[in-house]
N, C-alpha and C positions, 0 to 999 in steps of 0.2 A: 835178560837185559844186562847188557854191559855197558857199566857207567864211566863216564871217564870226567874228574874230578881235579882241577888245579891246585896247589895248595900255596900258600906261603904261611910257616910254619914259624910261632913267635908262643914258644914251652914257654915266657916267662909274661904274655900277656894276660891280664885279668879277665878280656872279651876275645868274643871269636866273633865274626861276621861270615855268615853263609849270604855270597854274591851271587842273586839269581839276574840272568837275563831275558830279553822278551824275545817277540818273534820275529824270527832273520837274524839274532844276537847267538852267540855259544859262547863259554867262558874265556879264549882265547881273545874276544874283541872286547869285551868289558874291564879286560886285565887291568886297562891304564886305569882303570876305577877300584880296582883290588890294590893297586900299586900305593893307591892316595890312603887307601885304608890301612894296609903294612905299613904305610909312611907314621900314621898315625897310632901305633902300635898295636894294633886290632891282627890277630891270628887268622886267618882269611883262607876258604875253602868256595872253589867255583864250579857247578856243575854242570856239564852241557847236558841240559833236557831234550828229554827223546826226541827225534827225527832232526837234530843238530848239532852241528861240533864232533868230537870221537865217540859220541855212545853209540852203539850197536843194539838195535833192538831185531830181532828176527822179522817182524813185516810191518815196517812204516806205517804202510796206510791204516794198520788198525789204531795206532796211538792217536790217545784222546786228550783235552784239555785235562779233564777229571783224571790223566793217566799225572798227569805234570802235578795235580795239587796231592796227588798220592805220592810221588814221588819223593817230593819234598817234605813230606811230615815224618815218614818213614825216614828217610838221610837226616833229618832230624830228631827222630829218637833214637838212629844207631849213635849218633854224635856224641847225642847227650848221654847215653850208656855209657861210652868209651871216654868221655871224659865231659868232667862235671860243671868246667867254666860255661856262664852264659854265651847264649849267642843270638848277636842279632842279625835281621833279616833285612838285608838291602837286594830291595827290588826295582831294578833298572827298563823302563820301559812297562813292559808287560808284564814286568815280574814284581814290577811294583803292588800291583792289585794282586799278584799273585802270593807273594807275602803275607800281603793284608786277609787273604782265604786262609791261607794257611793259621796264623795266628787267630782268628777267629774262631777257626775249628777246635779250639783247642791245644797246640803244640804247644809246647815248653820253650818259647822266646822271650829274651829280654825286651824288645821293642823292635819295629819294623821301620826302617829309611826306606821311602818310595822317592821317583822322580818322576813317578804320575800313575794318579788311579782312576782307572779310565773304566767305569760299570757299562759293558758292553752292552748287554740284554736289556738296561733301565733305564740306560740316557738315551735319549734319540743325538744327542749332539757329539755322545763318544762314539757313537754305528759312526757317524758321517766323520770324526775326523781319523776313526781308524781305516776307512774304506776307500780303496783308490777310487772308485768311481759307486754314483750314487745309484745305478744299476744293480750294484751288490747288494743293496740294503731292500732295494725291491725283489729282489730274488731270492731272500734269505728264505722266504717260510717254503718255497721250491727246494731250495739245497736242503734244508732241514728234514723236509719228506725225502726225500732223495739220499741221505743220509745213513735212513734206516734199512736201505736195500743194500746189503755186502757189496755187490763187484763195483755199484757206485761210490759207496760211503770208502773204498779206496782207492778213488782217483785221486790224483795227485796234481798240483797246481802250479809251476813256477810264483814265490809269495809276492814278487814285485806285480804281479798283475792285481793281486785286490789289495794289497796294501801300499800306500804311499812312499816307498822303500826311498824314494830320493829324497826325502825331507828328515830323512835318519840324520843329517849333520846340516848345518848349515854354510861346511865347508865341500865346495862342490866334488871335489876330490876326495873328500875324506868317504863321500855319500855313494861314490862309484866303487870304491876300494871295497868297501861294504858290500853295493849287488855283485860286484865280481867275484865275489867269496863262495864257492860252492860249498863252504859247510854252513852258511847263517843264511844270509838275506837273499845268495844268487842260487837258493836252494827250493824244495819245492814243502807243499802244502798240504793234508788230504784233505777230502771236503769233508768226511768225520770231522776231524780235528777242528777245523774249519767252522762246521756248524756248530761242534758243539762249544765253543769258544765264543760266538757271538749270541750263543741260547743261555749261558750260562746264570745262575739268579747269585747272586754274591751275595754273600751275611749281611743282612740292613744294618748299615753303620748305625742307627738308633740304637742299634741291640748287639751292639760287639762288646765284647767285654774281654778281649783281650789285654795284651800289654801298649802302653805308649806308641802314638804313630807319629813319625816326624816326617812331610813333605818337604823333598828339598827338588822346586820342580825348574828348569831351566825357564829362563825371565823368556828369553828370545826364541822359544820350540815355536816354529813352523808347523809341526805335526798337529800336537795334540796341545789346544791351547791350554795354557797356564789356569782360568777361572775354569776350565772342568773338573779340573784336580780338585782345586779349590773347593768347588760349590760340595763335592763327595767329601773332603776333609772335616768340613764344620760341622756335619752330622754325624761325623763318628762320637759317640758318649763317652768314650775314655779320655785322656789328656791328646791333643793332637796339635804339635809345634809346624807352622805352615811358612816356609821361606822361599823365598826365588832367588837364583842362582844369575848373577848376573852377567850378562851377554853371554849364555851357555845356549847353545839349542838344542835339539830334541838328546842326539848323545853329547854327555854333557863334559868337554876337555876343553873347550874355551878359559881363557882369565876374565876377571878378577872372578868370575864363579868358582874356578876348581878351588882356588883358595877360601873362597866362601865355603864353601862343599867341607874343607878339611877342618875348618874352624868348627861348621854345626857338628861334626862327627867327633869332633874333640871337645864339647863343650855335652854331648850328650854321654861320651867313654867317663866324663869327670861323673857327672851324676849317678849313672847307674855303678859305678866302684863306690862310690860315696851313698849310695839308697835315698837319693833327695829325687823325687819323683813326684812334682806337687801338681793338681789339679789346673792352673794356669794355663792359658792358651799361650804361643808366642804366633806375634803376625812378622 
């Protein structure tokens, strides 16, 4: 596999952020969310996970979710070998919860930024607002068995058919620009990947005992609403800081949120350089 990795490179920052994107996202389209975080002097590395963006895998169809949380644990212990500054995990969309896997499992992060954690396999209300139509949710223990036969489990899906791809912006333009992209959202899907993404059991937030989670979920997301994040936030048992970004939607480049966005990332860059990490909720 060959990974292809964005960087904007700050040798003199105290933090790194690894920017993960969800699905129909590659690091190239999350940039202007790398951009806000360089802004804020955060060291900033973007990868495109398999089957989007420039990484090269030898056969799509076999890459699995489970291939994406391996991913990223591994690009986060070679990080952290190569150099010893913290780093935290902002996950955008799908990569929000995927963070949250990651740092649960164990990996070496300072704290995880979601803009939404959406427990596929355990909410029935995240199946339905990740799913373009509610046929797919009736179909899933089909696709699931159908998964486990090879020449099946690599068909491959154009993603705007089961996911809601147009509600990715709330600017109708910005949302087309998006499916027309043949490396993110105008790209395709296997039903491996597929199944195993909507079967997956996430770390019971009761029992994470990872580092600090901050949600910073868009006020105005069309997608995936605002209390789903939510209602999965309050049960994480670590410290978990919960804000909405306002008049942002699902990808979140609207104002006064992106400024909001830069202020919690700057008020969380003060704490963790300072070690002030107190039990406290923020609503």
């Amino acid at each position: 596999m060959d990974v292809h990795i964005l960087r904007a490179m700050r040798p003199d920052a105290p933090l790194r952020v690894l920017l993960l994107h969800g699905g129909g996202g590659h690091g190239e389209l999350v940039w202007p969310l790398g951009a806000v975080l360089a802004g804020e002097g955060y060291d900033v590395l973007a990868p495109d996970l398999p089957q989007y963006g420039r990484t090269r895998v030898a056969d799509p169809g076999r890459v699995r979710y489970q291939d994406w949380i391996d991913l990223v644990g591994d690009l986060i212990a070679a990080e952290t070998e190569r150099d010893p500054r913290p780093i935290v995990v902002f996950g955008a969309s799908l990569g929000g919860m995927l963070g949250y896997d990651v740092a649960a499992g164990g990996a070496r992060v300072a704290a995880v930024v979601a803009t939404c954690l959406l427990d596929l396999a355990g909410d029935s209300a995240a199946r339905r607002a990740a799913s373009h139509t509610p046929a797919l949710i009736r179909l899933l223990p089909l696709m699931t068995a159908a998964s486990r036969i090879g020449v099946f489990a690599r068909l491959r899906f154009p993603i705007r058919w089961v996911a809601p791809m147009a509600r990715i912006s709330n600017d109708p333009a910005v949302s087309h620009a998006c499916i027309d992209d043949p490396r993110g959202a105008g790209s395709s899907v296997s039903l491996g990947f597929l199944a195993d993404l909507m079967t997956h059991e996430v770390p019971a937030p009761e029992n994470y005992r990872g580092p600090r989670v901050v949600l910073v979920h868009p006020a105005a997301d069309t997608w995936t609403p605002p209390e789903i994040s939510i209602r999965f936030a309050r049960r994480i048992a670590a410290r978990t800081d919960i804000h909405l970004l306002t008049g942002c939607g699902h990808f979140p480049v609207e104002q006064p949120g992106v400024d909001e966005l830069a202020g919690h990332l700057r008020a969380l860059a003060i704490d963790l350089v300072s070690g002030s990490d107190s039990p406290e909720r923020a609503q």
